[in-house]
C-alpha positions as CSV (number, residue, x, y, z in Angstrom):
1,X,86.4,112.5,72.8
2,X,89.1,113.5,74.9
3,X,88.5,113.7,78.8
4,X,88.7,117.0,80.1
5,X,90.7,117.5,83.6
6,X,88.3,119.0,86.6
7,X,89.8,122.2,88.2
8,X,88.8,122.2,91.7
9,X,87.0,125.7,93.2
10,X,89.5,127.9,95.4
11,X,90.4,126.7,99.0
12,X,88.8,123.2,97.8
13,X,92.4,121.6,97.6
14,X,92.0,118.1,96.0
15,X,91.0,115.1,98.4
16,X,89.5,117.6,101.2
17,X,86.3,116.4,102.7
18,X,83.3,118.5,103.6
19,X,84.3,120.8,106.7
20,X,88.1,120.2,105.9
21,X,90.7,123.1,103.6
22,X,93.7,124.0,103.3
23,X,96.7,124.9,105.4
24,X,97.6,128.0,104.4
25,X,101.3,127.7,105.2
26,X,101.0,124.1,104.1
27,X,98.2,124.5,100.4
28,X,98.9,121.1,100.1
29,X,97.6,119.4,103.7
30,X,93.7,119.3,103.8
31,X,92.9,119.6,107.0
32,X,89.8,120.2,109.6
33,X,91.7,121.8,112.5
34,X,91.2,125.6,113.1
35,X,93.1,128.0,115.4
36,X,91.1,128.8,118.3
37,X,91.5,132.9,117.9
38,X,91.8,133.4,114.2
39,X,89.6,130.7,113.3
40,X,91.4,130.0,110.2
41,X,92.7,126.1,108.9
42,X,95.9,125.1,110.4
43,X,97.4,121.9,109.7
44,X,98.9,119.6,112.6
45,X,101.7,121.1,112.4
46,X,100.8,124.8,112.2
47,X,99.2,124.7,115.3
48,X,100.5,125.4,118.7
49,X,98.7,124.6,122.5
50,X,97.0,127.3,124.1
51,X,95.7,128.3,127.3
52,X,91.7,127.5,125.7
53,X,92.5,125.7,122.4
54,X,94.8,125.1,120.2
55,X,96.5,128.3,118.0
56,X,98.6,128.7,114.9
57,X,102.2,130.2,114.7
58,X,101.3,133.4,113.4
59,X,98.6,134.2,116.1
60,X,101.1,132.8,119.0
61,X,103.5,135.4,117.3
62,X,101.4,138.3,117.6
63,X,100.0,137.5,121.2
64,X,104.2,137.5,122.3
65,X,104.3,140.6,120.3
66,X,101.4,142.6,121.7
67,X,101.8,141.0,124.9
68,X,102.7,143.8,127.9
69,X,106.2,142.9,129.5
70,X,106.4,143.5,133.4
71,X,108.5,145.9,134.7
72,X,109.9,146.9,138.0
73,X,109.9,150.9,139.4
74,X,114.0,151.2,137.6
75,X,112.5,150.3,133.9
76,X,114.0,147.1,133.8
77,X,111.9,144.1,132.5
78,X,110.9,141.7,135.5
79,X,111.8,138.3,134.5
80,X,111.4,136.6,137.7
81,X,113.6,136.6,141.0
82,X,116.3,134.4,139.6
83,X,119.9,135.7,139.3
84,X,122.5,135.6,136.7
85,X,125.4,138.4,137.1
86,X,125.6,137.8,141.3
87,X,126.7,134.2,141.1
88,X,128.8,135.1,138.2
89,X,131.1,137.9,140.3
90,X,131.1,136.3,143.2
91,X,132.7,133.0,140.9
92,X,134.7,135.2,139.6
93,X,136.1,136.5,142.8
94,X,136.6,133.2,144.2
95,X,138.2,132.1,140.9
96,X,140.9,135.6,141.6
97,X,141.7,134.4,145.1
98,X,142.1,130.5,144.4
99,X,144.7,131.7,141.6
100,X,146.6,134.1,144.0
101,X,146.6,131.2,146.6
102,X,148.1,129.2,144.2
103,X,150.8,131.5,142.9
104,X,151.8,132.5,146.4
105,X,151.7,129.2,148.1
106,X,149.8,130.6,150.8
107,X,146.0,130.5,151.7
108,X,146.3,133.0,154.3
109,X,148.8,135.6,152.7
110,X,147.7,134.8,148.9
111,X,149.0,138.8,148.2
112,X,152.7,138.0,149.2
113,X,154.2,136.2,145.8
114,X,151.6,136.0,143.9
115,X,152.4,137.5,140.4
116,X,148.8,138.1,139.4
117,X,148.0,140.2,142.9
118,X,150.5,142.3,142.1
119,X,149.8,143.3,138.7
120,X,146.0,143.6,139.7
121,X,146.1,145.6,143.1
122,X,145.4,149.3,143.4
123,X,148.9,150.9,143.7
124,X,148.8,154.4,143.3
125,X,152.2,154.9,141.7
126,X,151.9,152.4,139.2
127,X,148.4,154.4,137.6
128,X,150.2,157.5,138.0
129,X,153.6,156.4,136.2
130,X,153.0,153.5,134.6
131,X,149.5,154.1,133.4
132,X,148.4,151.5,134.5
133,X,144.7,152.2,134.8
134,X,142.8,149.1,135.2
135,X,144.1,148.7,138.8
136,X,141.3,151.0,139.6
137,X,139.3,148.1,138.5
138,X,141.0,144.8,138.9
139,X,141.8,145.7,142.4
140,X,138.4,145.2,143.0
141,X,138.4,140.9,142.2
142,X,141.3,141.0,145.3
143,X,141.4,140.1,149.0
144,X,143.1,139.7,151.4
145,X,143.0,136.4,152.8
146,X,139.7,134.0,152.8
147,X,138.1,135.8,155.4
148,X,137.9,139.0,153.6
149,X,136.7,137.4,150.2
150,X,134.1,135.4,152.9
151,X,132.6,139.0,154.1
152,X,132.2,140.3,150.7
153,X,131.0,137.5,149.1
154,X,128.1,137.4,151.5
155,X,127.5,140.6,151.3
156,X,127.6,140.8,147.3
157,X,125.3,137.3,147.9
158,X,122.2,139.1,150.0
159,X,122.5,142.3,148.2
160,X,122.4,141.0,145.0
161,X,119.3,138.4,145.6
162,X,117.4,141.3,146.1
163,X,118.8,144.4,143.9
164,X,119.5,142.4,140.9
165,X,115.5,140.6,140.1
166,X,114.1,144.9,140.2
167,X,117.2,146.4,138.6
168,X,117.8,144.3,135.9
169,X,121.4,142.4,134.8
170,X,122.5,145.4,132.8
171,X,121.5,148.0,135.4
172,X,122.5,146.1,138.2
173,X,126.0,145.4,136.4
174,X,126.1,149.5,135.7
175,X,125.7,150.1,139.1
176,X,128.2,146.9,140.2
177,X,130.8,148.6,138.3
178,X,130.6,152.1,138.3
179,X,130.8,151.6,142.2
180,X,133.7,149.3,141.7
181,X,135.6,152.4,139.8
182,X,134.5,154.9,142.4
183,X,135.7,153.2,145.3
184,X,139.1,152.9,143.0
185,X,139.2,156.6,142.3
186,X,138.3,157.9,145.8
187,X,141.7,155.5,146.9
188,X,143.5,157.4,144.1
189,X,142.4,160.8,144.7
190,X,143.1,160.9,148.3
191,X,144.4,157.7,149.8
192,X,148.2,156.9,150.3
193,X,150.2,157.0,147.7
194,X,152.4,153.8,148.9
195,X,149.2,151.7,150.2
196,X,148.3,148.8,148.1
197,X,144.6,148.5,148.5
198,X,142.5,145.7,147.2
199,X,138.8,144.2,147.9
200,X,135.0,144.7,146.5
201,X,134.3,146.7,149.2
202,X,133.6,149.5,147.1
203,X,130.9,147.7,145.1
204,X,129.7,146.1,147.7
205,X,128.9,150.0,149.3
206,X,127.8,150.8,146.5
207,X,125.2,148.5,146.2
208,X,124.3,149.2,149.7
209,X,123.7,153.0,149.0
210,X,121.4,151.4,145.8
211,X,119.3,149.9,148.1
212,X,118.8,152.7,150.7
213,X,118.3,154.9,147.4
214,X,115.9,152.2,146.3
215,X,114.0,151.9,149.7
216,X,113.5,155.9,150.1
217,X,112.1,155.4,146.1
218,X,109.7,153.3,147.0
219,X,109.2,155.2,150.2
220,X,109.5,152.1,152.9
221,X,111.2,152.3,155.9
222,X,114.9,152.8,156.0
223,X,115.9,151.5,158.9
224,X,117.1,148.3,158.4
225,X,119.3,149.9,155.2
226,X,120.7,152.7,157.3
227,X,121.6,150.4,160.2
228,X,123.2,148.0,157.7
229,X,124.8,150.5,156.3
230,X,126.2,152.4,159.7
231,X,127.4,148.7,160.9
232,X,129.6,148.8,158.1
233,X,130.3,152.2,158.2
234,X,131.7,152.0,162.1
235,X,133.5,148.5,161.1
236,X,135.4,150.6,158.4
237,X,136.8,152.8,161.5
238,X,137.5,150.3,163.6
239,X,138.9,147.1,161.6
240,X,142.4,147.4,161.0
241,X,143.3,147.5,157.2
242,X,140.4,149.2,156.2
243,X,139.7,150.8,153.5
244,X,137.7,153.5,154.2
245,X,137.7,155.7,151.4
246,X,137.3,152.8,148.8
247,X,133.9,152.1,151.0
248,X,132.6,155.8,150.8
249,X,133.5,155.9,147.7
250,X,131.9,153.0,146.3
251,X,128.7,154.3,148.5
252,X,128.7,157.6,147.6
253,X,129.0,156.5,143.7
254,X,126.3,153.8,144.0
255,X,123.9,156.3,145.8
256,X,124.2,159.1,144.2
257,X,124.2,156.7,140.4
258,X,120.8,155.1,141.5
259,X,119.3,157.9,142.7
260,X,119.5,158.7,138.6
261,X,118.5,155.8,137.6
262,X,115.0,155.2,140.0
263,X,114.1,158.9,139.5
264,X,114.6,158.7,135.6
265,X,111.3,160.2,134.2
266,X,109.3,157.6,132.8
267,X,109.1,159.1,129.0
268,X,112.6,158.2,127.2
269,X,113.8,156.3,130.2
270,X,116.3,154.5,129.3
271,X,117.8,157.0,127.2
272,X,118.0,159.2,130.0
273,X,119.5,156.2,132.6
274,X,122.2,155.6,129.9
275,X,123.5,159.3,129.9
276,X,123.6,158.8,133.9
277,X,125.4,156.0,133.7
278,X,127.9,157.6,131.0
279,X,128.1,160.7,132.6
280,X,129.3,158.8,135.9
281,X,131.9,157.2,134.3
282,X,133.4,160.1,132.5
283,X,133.3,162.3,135.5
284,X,135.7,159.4,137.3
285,X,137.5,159.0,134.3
286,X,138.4,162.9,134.3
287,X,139.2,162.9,138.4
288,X,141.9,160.5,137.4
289,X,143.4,162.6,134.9
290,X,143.0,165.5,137.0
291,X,145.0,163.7,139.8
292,X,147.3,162.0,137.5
293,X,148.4,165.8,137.0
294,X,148.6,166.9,140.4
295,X,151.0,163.6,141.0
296,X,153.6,163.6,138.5
């Protein structure tokens, strides 16, 4: 008489012990363990430490799915104070001057023979013949000597510790930027036409009218943003070699592109804060084409 194999009752795996089944990800690991919110078997391996307990994979999953992200009063997700894209422009800046000290010899007049100034520095001429566009950008990672890196590097350091944790890297970025370009276009649409002009400045402004735009938002007091702002404002008139209209135009830009952005309406949001941010940028892009015209 042949023996005849025993098939073992479902979710009774062979070797399991009273109180112990199987894994489900794992059919073939017996184990007593349970996750402490779905109460189902999980295997050593499955399982996952908890605030009370231990959980499985799949129920850590849906908690990090379900789970409410902060944000700030912009929209962007609030991932702590931490910042990524301030101490990457200001290296970045730094990185621009050491190379033009370099090329020119000089620590104190890096602009005179340095190849890479030259080719980067707002010089209205060269956009308007030569099409040579990105100066209204590029000009931006220029100074003038250390001491005018030192003052916007500061400046980009404070304002950035506090704009970039609410806005966000992206938005914070947008704003950067889009101030950096308005502050170029302001220089092209009414500065000199034979002054090279170079510095963050304009994003700097920019991000000073963001914060006064932030500020009003959140309806605190503006004083200390306005008298930040008018200290700069009265050093623009009275500093030699100022650029004044690549600082109004950075602040006007970075005002006027927050403003957008905080007052978004809450439905569709981002959406909405992305055509802000395009429609800035095209409305720059045509003043340039506009003045292009009127030069040649």
């Amino acid at each position: 008489m042949a023996d005849s194999p025993i098939t073992p009752p479902p979710g009774d795996p062979v070797g399991a012990r009273p109180g112990q089944e199987a894994c489900p990800r794992h059919p073939d690991r017996v184990t007593g363990l349970r996750c402490t919110r779905c109460e189902r078997p999980a295997c050593p391996e499955c399982l996952r430490e908890a605030s009370v307990g231990y959980q499985c994979v799949d129920c850590v999953n849906e908690g990090r799915r379900t789970t409410r992200t902060a944000r700030t009063f912009v929209g962007a997700e609030f991932t702590g104070p931490k910042t990524l894209v301030t101490p990457l422009l200001i290296a970045v800046n730094v990185l621009m001057f050491v190379i033009t000290a370099v090329q020119s010899g000089s620590l104190v007049d890096n602009a005179r023979g340095s190849s890479l100034f030259q080719a980067l520095v707002m010089w209205t001429p060269a956009v308007a013949i030569e099409d040579e566009w990105w100066r209204l950008v590029t000009s931006g990672f220029l100074h003038f000597g250390p001491a005018h890196l030192a003052l916007n590097m500061i400046a980009l350091y404070v304002l950035g510790r506090d704009l970039e944790p609410v806005f966000g890297r992206l938005r914070f970025t947008a704003v950067y930027f889009v101030s950096l370009l308005g502050g170029g276009v302001a220089v092209y649409l009414f500065g000199a036409t034979l002054s090279a002009v170079a510095g963050a400045s304009g994003a700097v402004y920019g991000l000073m009218g963001a914060m006064l735009v932030a500020v009003l938002r959140l309806k605190l007091s503006p004083g200390p943003a306005l008298g930040v702002i008018g200290l700069n404002v009265v050093l623009s008139f009275t500093l030699p070699g100022i650029s004044l209209l690549g600082h109004l135009g950075g602040l006007v830009i970075g005002a006027a592109l927050t403003a957008g952005l905080v007052y978004a309406p809450a439905r569709k949001r981002d959406t909405y804060q992305a055509v802000v941010i395009a429609g800035a940028v095209v409305l720059l892009v045509v003043l340039v084409f506009v003045r292009t015209g009127q030069l040649l």
